[in-house]
C-alpha positions in Angstrom: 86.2 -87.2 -65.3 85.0 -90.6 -67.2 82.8 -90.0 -69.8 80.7 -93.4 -70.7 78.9 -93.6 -73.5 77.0 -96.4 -76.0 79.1 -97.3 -79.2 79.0 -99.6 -81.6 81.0 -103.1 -80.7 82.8 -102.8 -84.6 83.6 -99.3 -84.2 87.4 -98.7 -84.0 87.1 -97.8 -80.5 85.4 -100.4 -79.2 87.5 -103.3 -81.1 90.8 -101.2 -79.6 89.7 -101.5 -76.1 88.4 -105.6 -76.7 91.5 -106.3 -78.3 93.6 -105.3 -75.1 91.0 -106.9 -73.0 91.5 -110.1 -75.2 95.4 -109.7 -74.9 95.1 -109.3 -71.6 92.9 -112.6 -70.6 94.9 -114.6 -72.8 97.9 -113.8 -70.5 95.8 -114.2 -67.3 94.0 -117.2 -68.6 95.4 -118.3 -71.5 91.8 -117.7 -73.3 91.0 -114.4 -75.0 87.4 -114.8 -74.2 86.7 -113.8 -77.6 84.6 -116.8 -78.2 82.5 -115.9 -75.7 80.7 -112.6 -76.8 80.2 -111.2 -80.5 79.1 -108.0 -81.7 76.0 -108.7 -82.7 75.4 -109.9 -78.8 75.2 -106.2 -77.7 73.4 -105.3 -80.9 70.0 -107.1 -79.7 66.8 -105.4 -77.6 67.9 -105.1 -73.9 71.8 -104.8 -74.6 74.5 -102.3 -75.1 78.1 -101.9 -75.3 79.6 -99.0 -74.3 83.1 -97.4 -73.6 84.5 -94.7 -71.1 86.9 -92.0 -72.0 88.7 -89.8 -69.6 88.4 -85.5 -69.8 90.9 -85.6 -72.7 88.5 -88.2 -74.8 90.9 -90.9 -74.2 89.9 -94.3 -74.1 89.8 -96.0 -70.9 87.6 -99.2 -70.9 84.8 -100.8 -72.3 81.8 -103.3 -71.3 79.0 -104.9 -72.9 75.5 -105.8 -71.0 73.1 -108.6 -73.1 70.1 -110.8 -72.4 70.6 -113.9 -70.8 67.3 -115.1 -69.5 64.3 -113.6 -69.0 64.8 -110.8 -66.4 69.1 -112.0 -65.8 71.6 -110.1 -68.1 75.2 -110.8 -68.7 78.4 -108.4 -68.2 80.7 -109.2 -71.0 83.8 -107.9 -72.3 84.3 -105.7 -69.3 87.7 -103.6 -69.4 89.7 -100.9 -67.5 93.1 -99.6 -69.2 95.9 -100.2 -66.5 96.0 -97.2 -64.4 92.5 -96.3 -65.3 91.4 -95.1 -61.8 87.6 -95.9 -61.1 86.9 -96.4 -64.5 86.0 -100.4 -64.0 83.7 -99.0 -61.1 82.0 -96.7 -63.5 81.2 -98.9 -66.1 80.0 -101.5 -63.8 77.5 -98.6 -62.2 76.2 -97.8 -65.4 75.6 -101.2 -66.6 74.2 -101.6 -63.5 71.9 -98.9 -64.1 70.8 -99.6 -67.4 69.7 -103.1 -66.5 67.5 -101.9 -64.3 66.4 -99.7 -66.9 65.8 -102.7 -69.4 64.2 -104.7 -66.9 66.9 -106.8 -65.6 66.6 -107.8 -61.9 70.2 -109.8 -62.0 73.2 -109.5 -63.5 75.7 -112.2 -64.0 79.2 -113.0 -65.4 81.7 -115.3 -65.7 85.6 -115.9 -65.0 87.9 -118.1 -64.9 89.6 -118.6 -61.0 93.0 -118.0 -62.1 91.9 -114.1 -62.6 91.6 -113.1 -59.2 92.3 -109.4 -59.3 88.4 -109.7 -61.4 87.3 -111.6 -58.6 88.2 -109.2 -55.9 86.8 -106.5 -58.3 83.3 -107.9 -58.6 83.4 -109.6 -55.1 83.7 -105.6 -53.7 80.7 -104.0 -56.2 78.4 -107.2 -54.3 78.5 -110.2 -56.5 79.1 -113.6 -55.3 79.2 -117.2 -56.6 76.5 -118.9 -58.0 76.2 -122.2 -59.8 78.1 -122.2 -63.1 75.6 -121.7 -65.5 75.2 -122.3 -69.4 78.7 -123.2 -71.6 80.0 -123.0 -67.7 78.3 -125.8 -66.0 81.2 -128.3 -65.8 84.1 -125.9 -66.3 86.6 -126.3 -63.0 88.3 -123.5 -64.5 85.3 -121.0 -64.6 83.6 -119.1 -62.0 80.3 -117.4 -62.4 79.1 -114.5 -60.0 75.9 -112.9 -60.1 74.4 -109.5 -58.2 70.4 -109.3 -57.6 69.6 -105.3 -58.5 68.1 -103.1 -55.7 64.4 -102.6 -56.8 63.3 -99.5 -58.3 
């Protein structure tokens, strides 16, 4: 069972999970991606940040949705504990989900090419490349996908 659910970006849980996810793209990537995405970015109308935690209340991942442009939001911060069956999946649905709910009819995120274990990941849930976009445009290193939501 994954249990997802909003939390605030400083709680103790939230900053656990980003720190791994941070350790873990600086290994990949040699960037944490921690300039990228602040707090406050999932504190603002139309965002959240949530995390998953399995049947024993354990943390398994995080993600963070936030406005990027009118009706396109952004998937930050996204994060699934090694081993964490599905749980990427699920927080991908319900960020999904809940940017239909605030209106959202894409989503879009970035990565950097070197990380192609995300690439697979958000190449199977139906995103594809687009045109770098924003602090991307320009970046050789960087990849942006994007996903047009089914229509309510």
């Amino acid at each position: 069972m994954i249990a997802i659910a909003a939390c605030d970006p400083d709680s103790l849980d939230a900053r656990i999970l980003v720190e791994e996810l941070s350790a873990a793209l600086a290994a990949i990537t040699g960037d944490s991606g921690k300039a990228s995405f602040s707090a406050d970015d999932a504190r603002v109308a139309r965002s959240l940040f949530v995390v998953a935690r399995g049947a024993a209340g354990q943390l398994l991942g995080c993600a963070a949705l936030r406005p990027l442009d009118g009706d396109v939001g952004e998937v930050k911060r996204m994060f699934a504990r090694p081993g964490a069956s599905g749980v990427g999946a699920a927080l991908l649905a319900h960020l999904e989900q809940a940017a239909q709910g605030f209106g959202y009819r894409q989503l879009w995120l970035e990565t950097r090419k070197v990380n192609t274990r995300a690439l697979g990941f958000y190449e199977k849930h139906g995103y594809a490349t687009i045109p770098n976009y924003g602090k991307y445009v320009g970046r050789d290193d960087a990849v942006c996908l994007g996903k047009l939501l089914k229509a309510d």
